[in-house]
Phi, psi and omega in degrees: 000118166273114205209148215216143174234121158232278187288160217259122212198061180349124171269092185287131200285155173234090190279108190245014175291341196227011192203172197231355176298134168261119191281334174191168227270027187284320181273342166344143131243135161303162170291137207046033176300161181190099150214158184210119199237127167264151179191197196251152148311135172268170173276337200288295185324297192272002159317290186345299176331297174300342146258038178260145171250086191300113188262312180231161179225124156232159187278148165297139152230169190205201200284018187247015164300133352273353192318327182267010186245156200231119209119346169268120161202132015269169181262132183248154175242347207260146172213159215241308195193169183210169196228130140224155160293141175217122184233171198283344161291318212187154177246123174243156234180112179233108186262113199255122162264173199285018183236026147099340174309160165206167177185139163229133186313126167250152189209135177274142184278122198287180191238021171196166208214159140273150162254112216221117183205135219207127170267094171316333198246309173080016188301136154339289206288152172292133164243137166321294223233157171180137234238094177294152141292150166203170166212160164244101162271189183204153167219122161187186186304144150272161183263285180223179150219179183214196187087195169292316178301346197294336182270003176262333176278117175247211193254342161270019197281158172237146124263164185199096196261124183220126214243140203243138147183222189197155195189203151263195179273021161210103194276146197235170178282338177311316179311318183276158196208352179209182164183167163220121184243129191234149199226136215222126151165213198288306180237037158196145206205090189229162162180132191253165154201168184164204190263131168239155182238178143336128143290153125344108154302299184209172181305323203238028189214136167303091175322306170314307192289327172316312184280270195007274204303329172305334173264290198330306200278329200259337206289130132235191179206127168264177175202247153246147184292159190264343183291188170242086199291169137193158163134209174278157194151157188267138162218167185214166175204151177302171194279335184315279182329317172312302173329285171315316176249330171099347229175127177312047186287319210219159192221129192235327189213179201177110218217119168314062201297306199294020162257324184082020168302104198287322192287194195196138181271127177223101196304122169249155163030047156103344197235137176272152200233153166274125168224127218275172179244130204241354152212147175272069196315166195250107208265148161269142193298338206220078190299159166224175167325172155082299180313110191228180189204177191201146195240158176218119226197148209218103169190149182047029173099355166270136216217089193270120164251125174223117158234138238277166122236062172355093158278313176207117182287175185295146166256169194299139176050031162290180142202012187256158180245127212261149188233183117278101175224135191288142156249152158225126202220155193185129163228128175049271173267352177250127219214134179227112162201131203238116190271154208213171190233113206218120170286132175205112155149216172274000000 
């Protein structure tokens, strides 16, 4: 397989930790998006988390107040505020009613999350932009309570956190504006909900300006390599690019087989930069549809995941392998993610 880069073909960087703006169209969503996905929480997720500011707690009631509700004591309907934590262990949740009682939810950090995303309007019309619904859930053990709460948490109690906004297809902590946490079991049976923002960096410093300088230092931008790559190798070109032309005009990422070289090439700012590999997924010997692995490559503070999905095996007296693939790329505050079309082999 020969494969040669001539036309010029932005990989467009994508800032998505702190804004809702969309810069590119790797964050687009289309007119009727739906999608909903289970997966394990990423760090990137629960960082994300950590940076909300859980702002008001109302009790849920319904016409079946107070009889249905279980777990409280004593029970108030009424709440003044809530606190929460998020540690690598466990998540805490402190709830305050309006007569000065609390009492707080220790919660174990689940190990598996849904993603939920939706175009609500669905419009006829061509839209610039278009503004998803979204969610995050969480399903898992409460751990322990204290408190108003104490008598109500055992080792089968449940949570079930579900944190609301609206956005692109690359969520941010900006995005979420509300949540509901609801607690389930033998003697408890609750739920609270209300508003989350941003945190605050500190009280006494502008959060806007905070991030700007925290992106200025972390902000990169990749792009198509500039070199004259060929031989056996993993390449990849975006998918957008695939569509279009059909044919191996621009090459974005690039991994040597025939050399025995473990890294892989990538244009940052303009320069094709080498990045080393610091883990390997675990490719099967004998690939089928479907089957993927994911490689992780490393420079300069930079942090690459591209993972692989068999889209089309070789044909006879083929040797090349066709992928589906996510790149991701991310230094500190800045997160690039592309979906992209990858080639492996001779």
């Amino acid at each position: 397989m020969k494969l040669r880069t001539s036309a010029i073909l932005n990989f467009l960087a994508i800032f998505v930790f702190l804004t809702s703006e969309i810069f590119a169209c790797a964050c687009c969503a289309e007119r009727g998006h739906y999608s909903i996905n289970v997966s394990k929480p990423s760090e990137f997720v629960f960082n994300t988390i950590s940076e909300l500011e859980f702002r008001s707690a109302n009790l849920f009631t319904n016409a079946g107040y107070p009889d249905n509700i279980r777990g409280i004591n004593p029970l108030e309907e009424a709440y003044s505020s809530v606190e929460a934590s998020f540690d690598k262990g466990s998540w805490k949740f402190t709830f305050k009613n309006s007569s000065g009682n609390a009492g707080t939810l220790t919660l174990a950090r689940p190990d598996s999350m849904v993603s939920y995303m939706v175009d609500l309007e669905a419009s006829d019309e061509p839209k610039p932009m278009v503004s998803i619904y979204k969610e995050w859930r969480f399903k898992y053990r409460a751990i322990n309570a204290s408190g108003i709460f104490k008598n109500g948490v055992d080792r089968d109690t449940e949570y079930f956190l579900v944190l609301r906004g609206k956005g692109n297809l690359c969520t941010n902590a900006g995005d979420f504006d509300s949540y509901r946490l609801e607690i389930s079991g033998k003697n408890a049976e609750y739920s609270f909900f209300g508003k989350v923002t941003e945190a605050s960096t500190s009280a006494n410093s502008n959060p806007a300006n905070t991030i700007q300088e925290k992106n200025a230092n972390d902000k990169f931008v990749l792009g198509k390599l500039n070199g004259d790559y060929s031989g056996c190798s993993c390449s990849l070109q975006t998918y957008l690019e695939s569509k279009r032309s059909g044919k191996w005009k621009t090459i974005n990422f690039y991994q040597d087989l025939g050399s025995g070289e473990t890294g892989a090439y990538l244009n940052v700012d303009g320069k094709d930069e080498k990045f080393k590999l610091i883990s390997k997924g675990k490719r099967a010997e004998t690939e089928k549809i479907g089957d993927t692995h994911t490689d992780v490559y490393q420079h300069d503070g930079i942090t690459v995941t591209v993972t692989y999905t068999v889209k089309k095996l070789p044909c006879e007296g083929c040797e090349g392998t066709d992928y589906d693939v996510v790149l991701s790329a991310s230094r500190g505050y800045y997160l690039v993610k592309e979906r992209a079309y990858g080639s492996c082999g001779c």
